[in-house]
C-alpha positions in Angstrom: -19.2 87.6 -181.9 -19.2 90.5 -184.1 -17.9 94.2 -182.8 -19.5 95.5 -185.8 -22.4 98.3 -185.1 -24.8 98.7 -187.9 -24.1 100.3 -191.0 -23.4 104.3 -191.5 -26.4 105.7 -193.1 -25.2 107.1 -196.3 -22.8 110.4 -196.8 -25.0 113.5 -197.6 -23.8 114.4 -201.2 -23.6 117.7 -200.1 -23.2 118.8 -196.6 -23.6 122.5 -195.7 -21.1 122.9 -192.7 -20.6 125.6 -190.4 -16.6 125.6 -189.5 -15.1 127.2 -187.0 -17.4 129.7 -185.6 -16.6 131.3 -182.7 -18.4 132.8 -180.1 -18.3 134.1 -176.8 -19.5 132.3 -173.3 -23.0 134.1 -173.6 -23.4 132.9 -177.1 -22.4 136.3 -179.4 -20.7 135.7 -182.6 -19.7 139.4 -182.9 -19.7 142.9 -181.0 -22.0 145.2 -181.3 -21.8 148.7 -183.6 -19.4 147.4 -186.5 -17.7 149.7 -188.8 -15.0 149.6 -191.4 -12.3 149.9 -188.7 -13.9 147.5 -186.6 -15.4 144.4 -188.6 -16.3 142.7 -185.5 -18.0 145.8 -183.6 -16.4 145.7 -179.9 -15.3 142.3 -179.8 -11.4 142.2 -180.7 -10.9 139.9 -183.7 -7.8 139.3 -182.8 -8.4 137.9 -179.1 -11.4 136.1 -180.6 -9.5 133.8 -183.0 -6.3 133.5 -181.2 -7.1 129.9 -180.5 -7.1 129.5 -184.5 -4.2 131.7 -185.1 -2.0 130.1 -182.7 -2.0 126.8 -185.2 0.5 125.3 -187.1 -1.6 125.5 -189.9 -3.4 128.8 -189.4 -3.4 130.0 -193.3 -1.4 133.8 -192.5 1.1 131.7 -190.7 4.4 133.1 -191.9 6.5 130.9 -190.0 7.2 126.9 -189.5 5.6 127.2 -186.0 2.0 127.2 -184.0 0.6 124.7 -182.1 -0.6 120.7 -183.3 -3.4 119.2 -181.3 -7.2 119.5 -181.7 -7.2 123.6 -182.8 -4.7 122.6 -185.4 -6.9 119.6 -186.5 -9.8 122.1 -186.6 -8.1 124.9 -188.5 -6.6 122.9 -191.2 -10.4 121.1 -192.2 -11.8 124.8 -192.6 -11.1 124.3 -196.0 -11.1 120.4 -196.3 -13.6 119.3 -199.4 -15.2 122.9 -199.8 -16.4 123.9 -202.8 -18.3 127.0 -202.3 -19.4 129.3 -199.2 -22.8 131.0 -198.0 -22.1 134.6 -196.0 -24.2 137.3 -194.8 -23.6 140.6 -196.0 -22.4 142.2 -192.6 -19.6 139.5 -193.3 -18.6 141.1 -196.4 -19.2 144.8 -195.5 -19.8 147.4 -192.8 -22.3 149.4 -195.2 -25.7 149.2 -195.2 -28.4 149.3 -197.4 -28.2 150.2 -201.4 -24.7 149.7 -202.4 -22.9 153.6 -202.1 -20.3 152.8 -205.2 -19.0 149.7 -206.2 -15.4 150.2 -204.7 -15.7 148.4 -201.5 -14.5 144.7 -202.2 -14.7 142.8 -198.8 -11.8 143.5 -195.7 -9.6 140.2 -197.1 -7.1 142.5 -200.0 -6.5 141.6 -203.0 -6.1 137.6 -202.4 -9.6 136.8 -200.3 -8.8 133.2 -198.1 -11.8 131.2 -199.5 -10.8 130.1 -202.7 -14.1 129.2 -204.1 -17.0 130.9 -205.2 -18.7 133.1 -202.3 -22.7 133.8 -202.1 -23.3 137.0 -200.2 -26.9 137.4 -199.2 -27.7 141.0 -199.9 -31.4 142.8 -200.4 -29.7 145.1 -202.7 -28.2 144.0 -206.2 -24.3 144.2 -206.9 -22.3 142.4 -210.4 -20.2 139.7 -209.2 -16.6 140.4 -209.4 -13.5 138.0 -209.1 -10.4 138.7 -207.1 -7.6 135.8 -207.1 -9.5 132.6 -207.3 -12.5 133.7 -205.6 -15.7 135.2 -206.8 -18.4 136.8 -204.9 -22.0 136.5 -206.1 -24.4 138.7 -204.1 -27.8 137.2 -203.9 -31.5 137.7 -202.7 -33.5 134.6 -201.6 -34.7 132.6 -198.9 -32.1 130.3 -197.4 -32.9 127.0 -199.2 -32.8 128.8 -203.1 -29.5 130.2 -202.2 -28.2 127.3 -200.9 -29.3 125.2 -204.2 -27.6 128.2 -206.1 -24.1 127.3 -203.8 -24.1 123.4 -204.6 -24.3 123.7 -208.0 -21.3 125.9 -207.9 -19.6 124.0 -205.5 -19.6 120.8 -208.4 -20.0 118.0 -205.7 -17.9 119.4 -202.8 -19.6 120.7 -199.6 -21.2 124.1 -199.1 -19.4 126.0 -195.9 -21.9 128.3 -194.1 -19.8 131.4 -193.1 -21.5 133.6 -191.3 -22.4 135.9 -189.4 -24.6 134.7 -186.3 -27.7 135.3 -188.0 -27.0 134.0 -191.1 -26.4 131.0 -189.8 -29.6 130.9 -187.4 -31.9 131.5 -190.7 -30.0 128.3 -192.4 -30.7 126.3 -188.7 -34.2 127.7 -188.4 -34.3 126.7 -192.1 -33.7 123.0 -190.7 -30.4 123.0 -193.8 -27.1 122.9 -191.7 -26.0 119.5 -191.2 -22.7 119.7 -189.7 -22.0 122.5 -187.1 -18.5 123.3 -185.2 -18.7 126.0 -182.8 -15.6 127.6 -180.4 -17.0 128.8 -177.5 -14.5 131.5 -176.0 -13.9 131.4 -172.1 -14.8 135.2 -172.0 -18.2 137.0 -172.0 -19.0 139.8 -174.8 -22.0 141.1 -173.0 -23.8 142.3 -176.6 -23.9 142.1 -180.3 -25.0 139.2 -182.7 -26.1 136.4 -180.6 -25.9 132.6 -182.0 -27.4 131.1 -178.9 -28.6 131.8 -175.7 -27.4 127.4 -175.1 -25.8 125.3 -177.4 -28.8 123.1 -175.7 -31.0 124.7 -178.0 -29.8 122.3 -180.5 -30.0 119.3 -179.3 -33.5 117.7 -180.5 -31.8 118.1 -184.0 -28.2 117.8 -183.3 -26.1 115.2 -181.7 -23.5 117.2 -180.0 -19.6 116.6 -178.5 -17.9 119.0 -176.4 -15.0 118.6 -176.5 -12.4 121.6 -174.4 -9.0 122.9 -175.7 -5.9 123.4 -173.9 -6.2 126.9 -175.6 -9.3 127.7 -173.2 -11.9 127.3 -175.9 -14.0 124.4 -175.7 -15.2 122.7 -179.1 -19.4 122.2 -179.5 -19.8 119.8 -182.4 -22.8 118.7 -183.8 -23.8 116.5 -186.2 -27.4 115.9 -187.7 -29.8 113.4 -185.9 
């Protein structure tokens, strides 16, 4: 007798994942009324990733410490066979509207942690520029032209969806995320950019694991249907 199911359907070329997003119990990816001293609005950046920070292989790690187990598993595939990466532009920048100069070059320095080319979805044109080995386009489209524009950039790797909340709800509305790995925080935010009222929501598309950390998160992940 064979234990063999039936065969995996085959690998997406391309898979446009969402990777460790976190968000609070009630669903909010960030706090409300963000500002250049507060990327995150009222939520605490700090507090939100701690589970992720904590890792062994968390990258601003300057030590040989941090945790192994399933947060360390999780942190370390953030960047595992990504070739390129989606973001909104509250992601990039606390200002709004036409761009006021040019000087304002995303919170990461000098040395930005995505290595890849970046898509920034912006109503308002901007020249790309380069910093390190990442460069940030800033586009205008609807969610599936932008995401064309990221695979062919990526050259065969997967597309990671960054971010914010509502960036990625146009890209789920948009029926394009195939992979999604959500954090859900063990604390309650109370406003700001909502991902989900339920992780529920997605389950007629989504097969979904949750899986809970001994850091107090607990992992949603989902997978296409």
């Amino acid at each position: 007798m064979s234990l063999r199911g039936p065969p995996s359907p085959p690998r997406v070329a391309q898979l446009l994942r969402v990777q460790n997003f976190t968000v609070s119990a009630d669903g909010f990816g960030a706090g409300s009324d963000q500002s250049l001293d507060r990327p995150f609005g009222h939520a605490d950046p700090g507090e939100m990733f701690a589970w992720a920070g904590a890792t062994a292989s968390w990258p601003g790690r300057t030590d040989s410490g941090g945790s192994r187990g399933l947060d360390d598993y999780l942190t370390r595939d953030f960047t595992h066979h990504i070739g390129a990466e989606i973001m909104g532009r509250n992601k990039f920048s606390p200002q709004r509207g036409p761009w006021p100069d040019l000087e304002w070059r995303g919170w990461w320095g000098d040395e930005p942690p995505f290595h890849t080319p970046v898509f920034v979805l912006t109503h308002h044109d901007r020249p790309s520029f380069t910093l390190s080995d990442t460069t940030f386009h800033f586009v205008n489209g609807e969610p599936a032209a932008v995401l064309e524009k990221a695979r062919q950039a990526a050259n065969g790797k997967d597309v990671r969806l960054g971010g914010g909340a509502s960036v990625v709800r146009q890209f789920l509305d948009a029926d394009l995320v195939d992979t999604l790995h959500v954090a859900v925080l063990p604390w309650t935010l109370g406003s700001g950019t909502r991902l989900w009222e339920s992780p529920d929501e997605l389950r007629e598309r989504f097969h979904l694991d949750v899986v809970p950390s001994s850091s107090g998160v607990t992992h949603h992940l989902f997978w296409r249907r």
